[in-house]
N, C-alpha and C positions, 0 to 999 in steps of 0.2 A: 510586520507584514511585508514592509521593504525587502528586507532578505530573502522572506520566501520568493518574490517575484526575481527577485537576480538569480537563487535555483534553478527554480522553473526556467527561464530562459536558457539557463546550460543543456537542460535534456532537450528545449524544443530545437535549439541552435543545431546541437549533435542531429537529432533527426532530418532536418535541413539538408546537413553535409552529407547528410545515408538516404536523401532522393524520397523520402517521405513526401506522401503526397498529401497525409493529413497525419498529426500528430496533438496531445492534448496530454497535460500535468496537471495531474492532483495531488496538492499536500497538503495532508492530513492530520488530524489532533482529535483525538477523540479522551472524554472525558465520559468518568460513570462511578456515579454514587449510588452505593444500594443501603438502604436502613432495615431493619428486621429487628424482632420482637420473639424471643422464642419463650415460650411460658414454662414455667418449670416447678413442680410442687415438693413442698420444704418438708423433709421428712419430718415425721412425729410433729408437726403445727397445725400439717392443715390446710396452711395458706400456700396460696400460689403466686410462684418471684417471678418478676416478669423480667425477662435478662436483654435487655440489648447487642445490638452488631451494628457497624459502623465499617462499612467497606467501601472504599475508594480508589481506582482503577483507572490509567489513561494510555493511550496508546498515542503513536505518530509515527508517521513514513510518508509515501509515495508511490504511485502511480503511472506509467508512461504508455500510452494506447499508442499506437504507428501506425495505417498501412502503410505496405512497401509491396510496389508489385502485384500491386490487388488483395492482396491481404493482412489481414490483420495481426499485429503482435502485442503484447502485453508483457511487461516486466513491475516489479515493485520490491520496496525496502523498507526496513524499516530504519535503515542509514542513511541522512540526509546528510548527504555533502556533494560538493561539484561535481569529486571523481567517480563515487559511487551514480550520481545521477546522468554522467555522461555513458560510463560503461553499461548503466540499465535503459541507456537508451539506443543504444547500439546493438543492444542483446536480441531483439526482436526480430531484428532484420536476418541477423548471422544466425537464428534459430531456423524461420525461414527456406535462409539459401540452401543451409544442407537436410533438409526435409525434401525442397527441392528435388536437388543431388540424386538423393536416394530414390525418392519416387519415379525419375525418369521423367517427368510432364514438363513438358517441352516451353508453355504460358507461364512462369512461374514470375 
């Protein structure tokens, strides 16, 4: 859990330095077990084989919410590391400015 919190700190930190006026990191682990029963009948017996599955599945990344400028960004990964959570925390902003850009709106 330690580690996680020193991550997190590098996307909040980077958001900081990019004038966020709120920023917020979630990291994530997601775990999933599914059990299943599929029935199957045995030819020329009769009986019916009840065949088991056994699936096991887990996921982990990240999250980084921003506004900047009155608006909101959102980036995520599923690479947890400092550089990746720095540049996913940058990306919100720089997606943004050149929406901005383009749109012409003057508030941005």
């Amino acid at each position: 859990m330690r580690r996680s919190k020193k991550l997190g700190a590098v996307a909040l930190a980077e958001a900081k330095k990019l004038k966020a006026t709120y920023a917020d990191v979630r990291i994530v682990r997601i775990g999933d077990q599914r059990i299943g029963l599929r029935l199957s009948p045995e030819r020329g017996t009769g009986k019916t084989l009840a065949v088991p599955n056994v699936t096991e599945d887990s996921s982990f990344g990240f999250g980084v919410r921003v506004i900047v400028n009155g608006a909101w960004g959102f980036a995520s990964s599923p690479i947890v590391t400092p550089e990746d959570m720095t540049m996913k925390a940058s990306r919100p902003r720089s997606g943004r400015s050149q929406a901005c850009q383009k749109s012409g709106v003057r508030d941005c």
